[in-house]
CHARMM internal coordinates of N, CA and C (Angstrom, degrees):
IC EDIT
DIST 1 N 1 CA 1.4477
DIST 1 CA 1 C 1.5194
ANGL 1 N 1 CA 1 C 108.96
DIST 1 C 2 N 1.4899
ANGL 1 CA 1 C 2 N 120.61
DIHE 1 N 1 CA 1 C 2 N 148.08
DIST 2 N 2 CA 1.4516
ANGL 1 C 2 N 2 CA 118.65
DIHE 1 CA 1 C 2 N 2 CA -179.25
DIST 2 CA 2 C 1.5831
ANGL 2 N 2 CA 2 C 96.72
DIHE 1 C 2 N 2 CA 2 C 171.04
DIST 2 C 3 N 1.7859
ANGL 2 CA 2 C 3 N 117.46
DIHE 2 N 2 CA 2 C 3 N 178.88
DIST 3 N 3 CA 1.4852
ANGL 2 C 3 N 3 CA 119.80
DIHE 2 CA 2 C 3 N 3 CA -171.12
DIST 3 CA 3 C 2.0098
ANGL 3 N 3 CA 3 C 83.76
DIHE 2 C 3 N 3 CA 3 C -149.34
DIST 3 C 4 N 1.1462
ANGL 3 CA 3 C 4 N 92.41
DIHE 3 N 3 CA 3 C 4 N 158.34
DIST 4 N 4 CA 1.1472
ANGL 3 C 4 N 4 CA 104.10
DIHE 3 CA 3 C 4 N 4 CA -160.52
DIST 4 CA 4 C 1.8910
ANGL 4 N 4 CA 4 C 93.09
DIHE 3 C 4 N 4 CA 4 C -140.23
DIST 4 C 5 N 1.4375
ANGL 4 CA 4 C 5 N 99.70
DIHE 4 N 4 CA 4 C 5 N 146.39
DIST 5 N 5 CA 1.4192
ANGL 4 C 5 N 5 CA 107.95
DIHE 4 CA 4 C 5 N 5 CA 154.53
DIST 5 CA 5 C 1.5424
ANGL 5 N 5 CA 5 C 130.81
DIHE 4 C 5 N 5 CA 5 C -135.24
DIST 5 C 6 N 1.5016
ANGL 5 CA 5 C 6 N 113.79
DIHE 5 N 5 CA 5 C 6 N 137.17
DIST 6 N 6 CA 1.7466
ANGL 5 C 6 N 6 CA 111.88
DIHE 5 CA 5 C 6 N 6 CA -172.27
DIST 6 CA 6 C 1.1950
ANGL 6 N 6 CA 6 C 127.68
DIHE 5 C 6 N 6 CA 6 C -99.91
DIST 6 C 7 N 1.7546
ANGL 6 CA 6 C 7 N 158.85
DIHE 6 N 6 CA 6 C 7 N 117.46
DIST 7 N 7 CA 1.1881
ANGL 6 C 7 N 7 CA 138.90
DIHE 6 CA 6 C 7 N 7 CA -168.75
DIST 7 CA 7 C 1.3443
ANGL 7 N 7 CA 7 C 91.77
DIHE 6 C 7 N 7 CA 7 C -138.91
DIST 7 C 8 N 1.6448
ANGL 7 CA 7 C 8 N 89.45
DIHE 7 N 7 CA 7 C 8 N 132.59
DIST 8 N 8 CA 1.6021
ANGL 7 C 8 N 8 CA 116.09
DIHE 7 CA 7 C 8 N 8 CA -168.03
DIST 8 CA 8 C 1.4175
ANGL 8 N 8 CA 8 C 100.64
DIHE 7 C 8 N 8 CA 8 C -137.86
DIST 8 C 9 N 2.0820
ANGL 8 CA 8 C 9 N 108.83
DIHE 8 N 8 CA 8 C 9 N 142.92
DIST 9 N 9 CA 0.7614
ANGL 8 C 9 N 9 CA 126.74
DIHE 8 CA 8 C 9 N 9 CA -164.37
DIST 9 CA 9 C 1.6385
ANGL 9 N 9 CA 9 C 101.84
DIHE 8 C 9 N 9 CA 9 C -121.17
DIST 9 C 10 N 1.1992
ANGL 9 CA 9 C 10 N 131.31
DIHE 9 N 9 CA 9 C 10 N 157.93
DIST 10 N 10 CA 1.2428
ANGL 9 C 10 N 10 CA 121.51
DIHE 9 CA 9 C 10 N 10 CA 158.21
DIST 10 CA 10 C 1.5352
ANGL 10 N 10 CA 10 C 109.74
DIHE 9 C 10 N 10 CA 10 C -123.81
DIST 10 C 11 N 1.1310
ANGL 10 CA 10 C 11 N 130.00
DIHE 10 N 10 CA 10 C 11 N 98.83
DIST 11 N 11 CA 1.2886
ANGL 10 C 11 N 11 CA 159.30
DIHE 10 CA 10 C 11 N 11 CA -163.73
DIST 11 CA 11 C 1.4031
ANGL 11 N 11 CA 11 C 104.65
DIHE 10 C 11 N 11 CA 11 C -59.07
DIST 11 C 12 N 1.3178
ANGL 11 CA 11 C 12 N 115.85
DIHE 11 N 11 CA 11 C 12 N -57.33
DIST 12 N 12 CA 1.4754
ANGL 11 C 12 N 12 CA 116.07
DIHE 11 CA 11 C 12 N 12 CA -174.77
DIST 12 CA 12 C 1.8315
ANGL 12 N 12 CA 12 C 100.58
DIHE 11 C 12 N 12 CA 12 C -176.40
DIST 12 C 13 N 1.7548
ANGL 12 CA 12 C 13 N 119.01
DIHE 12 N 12 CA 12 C 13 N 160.27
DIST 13 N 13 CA 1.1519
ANGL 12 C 13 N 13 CA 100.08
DIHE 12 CA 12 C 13 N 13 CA -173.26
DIST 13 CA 13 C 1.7891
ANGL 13 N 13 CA 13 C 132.58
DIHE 12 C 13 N 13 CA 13 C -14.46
DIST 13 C 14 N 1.2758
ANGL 13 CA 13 C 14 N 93.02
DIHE 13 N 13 CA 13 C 14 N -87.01
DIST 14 N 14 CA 1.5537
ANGL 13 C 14 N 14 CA 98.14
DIHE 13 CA 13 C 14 N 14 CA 179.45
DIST 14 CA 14 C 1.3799
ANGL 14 N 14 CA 14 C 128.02
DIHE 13 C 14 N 14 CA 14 C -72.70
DIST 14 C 15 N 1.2583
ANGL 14 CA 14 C 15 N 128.92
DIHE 14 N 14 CA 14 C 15 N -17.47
DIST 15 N 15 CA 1.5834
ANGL 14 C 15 N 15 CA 122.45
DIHE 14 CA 14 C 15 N 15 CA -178.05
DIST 15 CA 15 C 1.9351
ANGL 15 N 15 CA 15 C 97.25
DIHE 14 C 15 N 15 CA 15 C -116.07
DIST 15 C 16 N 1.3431
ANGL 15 CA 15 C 16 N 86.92
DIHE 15 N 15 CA 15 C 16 N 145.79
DIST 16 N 16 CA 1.6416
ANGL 15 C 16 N 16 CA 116.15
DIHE 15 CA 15 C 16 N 16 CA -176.00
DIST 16 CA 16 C 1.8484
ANGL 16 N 16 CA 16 C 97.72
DIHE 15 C 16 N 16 CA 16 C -118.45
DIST 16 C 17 N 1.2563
ANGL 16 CA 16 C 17 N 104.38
DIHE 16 N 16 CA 16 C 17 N 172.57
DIST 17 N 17 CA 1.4682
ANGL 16 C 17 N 17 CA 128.00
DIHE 16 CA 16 C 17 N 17 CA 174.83
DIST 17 CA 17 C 1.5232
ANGL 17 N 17 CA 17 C 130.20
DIHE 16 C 17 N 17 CA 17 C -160.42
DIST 17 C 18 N 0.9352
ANGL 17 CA 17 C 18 N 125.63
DIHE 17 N 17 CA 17 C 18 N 130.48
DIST 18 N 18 CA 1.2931
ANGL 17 C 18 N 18 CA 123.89
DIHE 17 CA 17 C 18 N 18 CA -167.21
DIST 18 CA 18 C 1.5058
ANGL 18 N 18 CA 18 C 128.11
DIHE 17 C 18 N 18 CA 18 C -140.22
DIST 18 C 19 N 1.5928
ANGL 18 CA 18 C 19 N 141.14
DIHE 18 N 18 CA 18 C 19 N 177.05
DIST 19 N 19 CA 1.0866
ANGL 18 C 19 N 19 CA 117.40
DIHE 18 CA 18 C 19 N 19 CA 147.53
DIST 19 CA 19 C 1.5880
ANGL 19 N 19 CA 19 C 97.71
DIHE 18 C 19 N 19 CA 19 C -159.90
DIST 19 C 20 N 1.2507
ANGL 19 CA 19 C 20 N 101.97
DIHE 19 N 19 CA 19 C 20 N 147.74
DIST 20 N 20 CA 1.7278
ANGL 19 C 20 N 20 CA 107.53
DIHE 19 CA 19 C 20 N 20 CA -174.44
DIST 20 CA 20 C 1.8374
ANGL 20 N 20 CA 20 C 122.92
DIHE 19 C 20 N 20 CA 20 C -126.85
DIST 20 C 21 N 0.7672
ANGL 20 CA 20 C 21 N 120.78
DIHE 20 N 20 CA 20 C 21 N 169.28
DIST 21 N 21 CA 1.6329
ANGL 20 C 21 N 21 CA 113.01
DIHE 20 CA 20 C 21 N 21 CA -138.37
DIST 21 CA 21 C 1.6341
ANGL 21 N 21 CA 21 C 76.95
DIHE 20 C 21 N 21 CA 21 C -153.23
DIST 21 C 22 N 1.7007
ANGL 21 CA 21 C 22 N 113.03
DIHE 21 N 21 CA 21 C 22 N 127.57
DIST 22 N 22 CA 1.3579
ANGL 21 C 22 N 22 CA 133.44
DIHE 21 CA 21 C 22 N 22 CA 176.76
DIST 22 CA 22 C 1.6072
ANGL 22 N 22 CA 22 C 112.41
DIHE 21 C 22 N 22 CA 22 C -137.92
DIST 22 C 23 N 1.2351
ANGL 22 CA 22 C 23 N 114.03
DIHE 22 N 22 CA 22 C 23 N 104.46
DIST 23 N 23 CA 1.5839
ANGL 22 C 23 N 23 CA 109.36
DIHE 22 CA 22 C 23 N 23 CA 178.57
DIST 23 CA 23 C 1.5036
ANGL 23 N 23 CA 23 C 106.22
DIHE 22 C 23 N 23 CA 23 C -114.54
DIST 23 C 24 N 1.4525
ANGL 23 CA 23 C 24 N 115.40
DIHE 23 N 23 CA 23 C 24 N 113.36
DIST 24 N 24 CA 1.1754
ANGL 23 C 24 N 24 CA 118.69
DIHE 23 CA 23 C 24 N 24 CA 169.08
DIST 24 CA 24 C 1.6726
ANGL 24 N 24 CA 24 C 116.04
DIHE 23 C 24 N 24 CA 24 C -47.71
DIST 24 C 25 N 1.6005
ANGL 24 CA 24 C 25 N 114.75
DIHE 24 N 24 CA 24 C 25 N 160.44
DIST 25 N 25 CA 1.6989
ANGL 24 C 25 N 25 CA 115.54
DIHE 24 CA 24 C 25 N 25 CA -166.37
DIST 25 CA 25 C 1.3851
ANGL 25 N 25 CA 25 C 103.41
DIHE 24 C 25 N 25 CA 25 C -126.95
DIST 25 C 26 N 2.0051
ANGL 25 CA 25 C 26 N 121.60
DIHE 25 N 25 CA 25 C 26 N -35.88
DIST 26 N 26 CA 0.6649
ANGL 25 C 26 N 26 CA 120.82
DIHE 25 CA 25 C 26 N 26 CA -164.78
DIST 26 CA 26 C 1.6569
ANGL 26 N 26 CA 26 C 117.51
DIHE 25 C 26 N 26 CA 26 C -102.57
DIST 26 C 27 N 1.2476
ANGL 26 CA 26 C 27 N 122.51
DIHE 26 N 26 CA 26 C 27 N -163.91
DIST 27 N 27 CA 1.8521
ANGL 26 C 27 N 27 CA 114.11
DIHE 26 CA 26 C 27 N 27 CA -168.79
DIST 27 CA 27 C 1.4622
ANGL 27 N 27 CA 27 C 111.99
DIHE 26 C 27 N 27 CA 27 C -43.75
DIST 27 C 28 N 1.4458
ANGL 27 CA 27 C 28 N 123.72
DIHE 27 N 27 CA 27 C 28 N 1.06
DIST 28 N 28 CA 1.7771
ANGL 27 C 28 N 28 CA 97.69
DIHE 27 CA 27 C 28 N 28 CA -176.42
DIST 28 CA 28 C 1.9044
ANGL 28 N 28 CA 28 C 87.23
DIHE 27 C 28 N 28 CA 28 C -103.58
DIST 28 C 29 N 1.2109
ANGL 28 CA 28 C 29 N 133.98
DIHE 28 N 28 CA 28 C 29 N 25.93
DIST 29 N 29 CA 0.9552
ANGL 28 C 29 N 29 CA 131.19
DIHE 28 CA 28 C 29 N 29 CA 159.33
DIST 29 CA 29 C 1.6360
ANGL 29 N 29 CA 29 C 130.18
DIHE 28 C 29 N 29 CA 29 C -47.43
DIST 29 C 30 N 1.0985
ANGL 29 CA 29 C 30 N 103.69
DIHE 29 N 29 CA 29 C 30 N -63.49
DIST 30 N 30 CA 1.2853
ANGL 29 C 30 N 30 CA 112.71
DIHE 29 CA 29 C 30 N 30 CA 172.99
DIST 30 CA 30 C 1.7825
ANGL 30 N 30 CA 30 C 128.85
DIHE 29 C 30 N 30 CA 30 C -54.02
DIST 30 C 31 N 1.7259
ANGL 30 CA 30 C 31 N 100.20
DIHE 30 N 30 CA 30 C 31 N 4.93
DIST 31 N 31 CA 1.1164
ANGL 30 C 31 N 31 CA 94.33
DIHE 30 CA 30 C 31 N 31 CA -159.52
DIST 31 CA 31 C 2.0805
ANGL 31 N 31 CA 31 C 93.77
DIHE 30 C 31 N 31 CA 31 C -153.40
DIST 31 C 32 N 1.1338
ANGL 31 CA 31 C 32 N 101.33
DIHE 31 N 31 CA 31 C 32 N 27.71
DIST 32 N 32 CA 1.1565
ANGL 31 C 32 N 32 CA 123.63
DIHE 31 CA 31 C 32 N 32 CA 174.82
DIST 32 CA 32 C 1.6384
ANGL 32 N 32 CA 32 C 133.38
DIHE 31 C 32 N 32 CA 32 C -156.88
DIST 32 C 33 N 1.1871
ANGL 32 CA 32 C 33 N 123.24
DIHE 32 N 32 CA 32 C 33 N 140.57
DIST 33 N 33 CA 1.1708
ANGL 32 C 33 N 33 CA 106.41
DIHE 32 CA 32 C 33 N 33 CA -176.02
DIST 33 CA 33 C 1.5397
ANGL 33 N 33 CA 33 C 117.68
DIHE 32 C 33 N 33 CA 33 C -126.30
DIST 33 C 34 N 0.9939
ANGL 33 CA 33 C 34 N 114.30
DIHE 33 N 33 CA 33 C 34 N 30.41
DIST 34 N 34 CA 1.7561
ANGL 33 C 34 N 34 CA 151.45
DIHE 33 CA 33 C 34 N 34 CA 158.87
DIST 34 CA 34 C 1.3354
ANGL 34 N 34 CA 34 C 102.26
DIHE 33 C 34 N 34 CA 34 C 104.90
DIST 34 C 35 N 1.6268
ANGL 34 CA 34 C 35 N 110.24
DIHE 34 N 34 CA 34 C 35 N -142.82
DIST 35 N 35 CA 1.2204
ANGL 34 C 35 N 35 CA 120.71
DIHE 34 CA 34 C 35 N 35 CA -175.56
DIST 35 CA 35 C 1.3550
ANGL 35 N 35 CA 35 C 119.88
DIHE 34 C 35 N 35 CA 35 C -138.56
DIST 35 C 36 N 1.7609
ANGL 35 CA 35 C 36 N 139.72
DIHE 35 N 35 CA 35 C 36 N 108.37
DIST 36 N 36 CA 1.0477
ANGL 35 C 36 N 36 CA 136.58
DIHE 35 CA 35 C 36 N 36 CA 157.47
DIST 36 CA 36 C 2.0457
ANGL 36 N 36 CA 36 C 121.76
DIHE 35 C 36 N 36 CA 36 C -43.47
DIST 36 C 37 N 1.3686
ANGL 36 CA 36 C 37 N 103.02
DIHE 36 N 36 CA 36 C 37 N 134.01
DIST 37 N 37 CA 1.8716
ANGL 36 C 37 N 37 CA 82.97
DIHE 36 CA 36 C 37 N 37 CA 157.37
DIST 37 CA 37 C 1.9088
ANGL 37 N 37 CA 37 C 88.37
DIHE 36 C 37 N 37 CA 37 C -163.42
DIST 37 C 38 N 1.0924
ANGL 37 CA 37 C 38 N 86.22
DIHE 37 N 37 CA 37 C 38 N 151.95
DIST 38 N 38 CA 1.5702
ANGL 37 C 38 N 38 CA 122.63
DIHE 37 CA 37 C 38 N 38 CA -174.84
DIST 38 CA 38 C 1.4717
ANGL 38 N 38 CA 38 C 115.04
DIHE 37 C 38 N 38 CA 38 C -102.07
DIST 38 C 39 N 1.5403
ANGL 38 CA 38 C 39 N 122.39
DIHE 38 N 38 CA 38 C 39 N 99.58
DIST 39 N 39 CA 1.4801
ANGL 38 C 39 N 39 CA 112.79
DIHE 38 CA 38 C 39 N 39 CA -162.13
DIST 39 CA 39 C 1.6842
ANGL 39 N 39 CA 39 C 94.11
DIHE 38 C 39 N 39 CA 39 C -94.45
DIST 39 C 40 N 1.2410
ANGL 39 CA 39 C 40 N 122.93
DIHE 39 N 39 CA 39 C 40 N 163.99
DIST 40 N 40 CA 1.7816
ANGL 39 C 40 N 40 CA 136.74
DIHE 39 CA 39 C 40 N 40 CA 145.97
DIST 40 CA 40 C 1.2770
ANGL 40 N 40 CA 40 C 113.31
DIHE 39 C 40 N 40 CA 40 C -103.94
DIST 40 C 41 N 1.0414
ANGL 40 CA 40 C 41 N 170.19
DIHE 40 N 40 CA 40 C 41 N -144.68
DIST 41 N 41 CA 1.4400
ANGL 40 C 41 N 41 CA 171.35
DIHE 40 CA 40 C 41 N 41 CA 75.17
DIST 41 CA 41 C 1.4738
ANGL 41 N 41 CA 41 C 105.54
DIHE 40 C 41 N 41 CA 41 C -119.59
DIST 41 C 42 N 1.1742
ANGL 41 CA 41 C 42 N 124.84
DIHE 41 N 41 CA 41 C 42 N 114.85
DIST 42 N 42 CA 1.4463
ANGL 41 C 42 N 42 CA 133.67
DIHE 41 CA 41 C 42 N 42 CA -151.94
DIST 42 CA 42 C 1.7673
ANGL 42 N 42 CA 42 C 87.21
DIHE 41 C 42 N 42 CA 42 C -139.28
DIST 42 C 43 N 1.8966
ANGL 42 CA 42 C 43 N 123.30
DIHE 42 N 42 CA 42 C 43 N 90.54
DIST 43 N 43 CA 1.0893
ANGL 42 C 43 N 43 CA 118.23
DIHE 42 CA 42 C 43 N 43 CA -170.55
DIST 43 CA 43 C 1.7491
ANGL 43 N 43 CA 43 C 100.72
DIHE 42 C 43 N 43 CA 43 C -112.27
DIST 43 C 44 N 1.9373
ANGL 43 CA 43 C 44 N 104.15
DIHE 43 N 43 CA 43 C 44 N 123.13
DIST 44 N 44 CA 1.5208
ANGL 43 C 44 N 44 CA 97.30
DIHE 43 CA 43 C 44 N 44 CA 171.63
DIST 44 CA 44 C 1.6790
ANGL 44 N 44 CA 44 C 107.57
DIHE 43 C 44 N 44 CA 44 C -127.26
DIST 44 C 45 N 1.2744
ANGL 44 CA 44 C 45 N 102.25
DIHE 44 N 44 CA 44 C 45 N -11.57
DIST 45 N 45 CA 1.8152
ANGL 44 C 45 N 45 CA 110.12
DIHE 44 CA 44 C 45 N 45 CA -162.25
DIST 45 CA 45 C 1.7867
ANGL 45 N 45 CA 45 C 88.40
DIHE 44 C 45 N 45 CA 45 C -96.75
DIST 45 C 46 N 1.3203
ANGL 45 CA 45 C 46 N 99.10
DIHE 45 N 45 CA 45 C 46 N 160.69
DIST 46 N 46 CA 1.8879
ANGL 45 C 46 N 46 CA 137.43
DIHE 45 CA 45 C 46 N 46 CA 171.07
DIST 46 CA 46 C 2.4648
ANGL 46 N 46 CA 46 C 86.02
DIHE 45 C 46 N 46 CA 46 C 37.05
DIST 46 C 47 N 1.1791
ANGL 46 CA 46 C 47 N 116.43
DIHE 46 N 46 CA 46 C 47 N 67.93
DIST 47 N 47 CA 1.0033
ANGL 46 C 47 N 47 CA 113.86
DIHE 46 CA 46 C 47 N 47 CA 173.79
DIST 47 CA 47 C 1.9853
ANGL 47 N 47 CA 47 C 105.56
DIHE 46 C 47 N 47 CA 47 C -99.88
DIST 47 C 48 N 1.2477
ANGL 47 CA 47 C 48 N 111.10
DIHE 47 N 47 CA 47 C 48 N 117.96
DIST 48 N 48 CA 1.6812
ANGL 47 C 48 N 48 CA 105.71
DIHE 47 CA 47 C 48 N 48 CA -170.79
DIST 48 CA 48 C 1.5326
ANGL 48 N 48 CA 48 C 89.00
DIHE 47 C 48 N 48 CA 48 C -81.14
DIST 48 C 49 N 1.3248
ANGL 48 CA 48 C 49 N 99.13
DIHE 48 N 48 CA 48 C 49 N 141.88
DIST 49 N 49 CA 1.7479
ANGL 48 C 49 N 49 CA 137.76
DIHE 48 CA 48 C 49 N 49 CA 148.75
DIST 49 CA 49 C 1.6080
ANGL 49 N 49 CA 49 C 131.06
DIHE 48 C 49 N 49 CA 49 C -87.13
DIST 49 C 50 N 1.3856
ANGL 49 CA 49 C 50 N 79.11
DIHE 49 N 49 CA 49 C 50 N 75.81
DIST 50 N 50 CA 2.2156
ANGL 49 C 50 N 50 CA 71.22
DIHE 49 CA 49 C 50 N 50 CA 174.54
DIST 50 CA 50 C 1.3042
ANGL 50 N 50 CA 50 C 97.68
DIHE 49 C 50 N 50 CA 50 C 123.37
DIST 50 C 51 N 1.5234
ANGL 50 CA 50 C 51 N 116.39
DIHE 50 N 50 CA 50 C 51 N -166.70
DIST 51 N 51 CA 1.8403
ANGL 50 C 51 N 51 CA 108.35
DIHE 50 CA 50 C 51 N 51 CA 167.43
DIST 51 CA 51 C 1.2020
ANGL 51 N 51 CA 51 C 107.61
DIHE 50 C 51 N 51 CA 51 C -92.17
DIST 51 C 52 N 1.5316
ANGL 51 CA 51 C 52 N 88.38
DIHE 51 N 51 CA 51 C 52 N 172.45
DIST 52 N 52 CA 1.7850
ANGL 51 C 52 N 52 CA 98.72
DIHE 51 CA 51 C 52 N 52 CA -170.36
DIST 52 CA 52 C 1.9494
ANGL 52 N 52 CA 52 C 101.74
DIHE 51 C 52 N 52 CA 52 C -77.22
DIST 52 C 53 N 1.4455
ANGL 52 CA 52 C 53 N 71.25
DIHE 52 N 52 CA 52 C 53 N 148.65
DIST 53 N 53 CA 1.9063
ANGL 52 C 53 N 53 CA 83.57
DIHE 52 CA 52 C 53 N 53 CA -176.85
DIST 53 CA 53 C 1.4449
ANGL 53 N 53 CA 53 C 108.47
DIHE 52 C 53 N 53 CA 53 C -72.98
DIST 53 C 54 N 1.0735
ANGL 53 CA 53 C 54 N 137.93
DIHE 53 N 53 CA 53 C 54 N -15.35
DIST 54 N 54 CA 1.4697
ANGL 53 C 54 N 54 CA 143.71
DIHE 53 CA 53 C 54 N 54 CA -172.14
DIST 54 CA 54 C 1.4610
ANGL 54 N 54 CA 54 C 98.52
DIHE 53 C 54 N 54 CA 54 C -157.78
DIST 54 C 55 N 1.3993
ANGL 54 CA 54 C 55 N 113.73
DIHE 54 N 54 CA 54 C 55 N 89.56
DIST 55 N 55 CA 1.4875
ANGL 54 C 55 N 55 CA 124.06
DIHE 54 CA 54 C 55 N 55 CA 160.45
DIST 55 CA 55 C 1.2270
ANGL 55 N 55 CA 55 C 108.86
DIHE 54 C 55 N 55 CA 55 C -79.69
DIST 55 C 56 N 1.4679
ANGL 55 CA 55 C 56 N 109.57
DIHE 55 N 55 CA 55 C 56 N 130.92
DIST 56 N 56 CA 1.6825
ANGL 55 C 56 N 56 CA 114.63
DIHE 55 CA 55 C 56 N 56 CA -175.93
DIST 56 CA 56 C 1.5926
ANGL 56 N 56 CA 56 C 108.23
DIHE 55 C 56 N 56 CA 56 C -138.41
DIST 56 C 57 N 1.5948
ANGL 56 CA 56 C 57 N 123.07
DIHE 56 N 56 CA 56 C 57 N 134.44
DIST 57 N 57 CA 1.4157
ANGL 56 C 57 N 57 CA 109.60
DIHE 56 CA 56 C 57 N 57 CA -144.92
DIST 57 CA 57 C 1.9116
ANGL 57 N 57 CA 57 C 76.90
DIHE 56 C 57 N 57 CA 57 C -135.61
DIST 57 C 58 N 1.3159
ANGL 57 CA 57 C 58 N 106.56
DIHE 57 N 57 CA 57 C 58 N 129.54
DIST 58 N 58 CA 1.5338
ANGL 57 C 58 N 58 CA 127.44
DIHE 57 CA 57 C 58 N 58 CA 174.11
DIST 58 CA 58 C 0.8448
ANGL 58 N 58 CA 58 C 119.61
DIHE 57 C 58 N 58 CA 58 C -124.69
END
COOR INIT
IC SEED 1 N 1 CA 1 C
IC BUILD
């Protein structure tokens, strides 16, 4: 068990940045002090142009 938080940047078209913050809640508490992580997201492949050709809403 634990809650986590994410903050994301979008840097410029294709690359993003981020970093997210995980603090455990339940018994490994006492013996942890969560987890740092540092995202990149560097997006160049299957990028759509325009609207989607088959919008489908669920």
């Amino acid at each position: 068990d634990g809650f986590g938080a994410l903050l994301d940047f979008q840097i410029s078209k294709d690359f993003r940045i981020g970093y997210a913050y995980d603090m455990p809640t339940g018994e490994i508490r006492p013996y942890s002090t969560g987890t740092h992580e540092i995202i990149l997201i560097y997006e160049t492949l299957f990028k759509q142009k325009g609207p989607a050709k088959s919008p489908r809403y669920f």
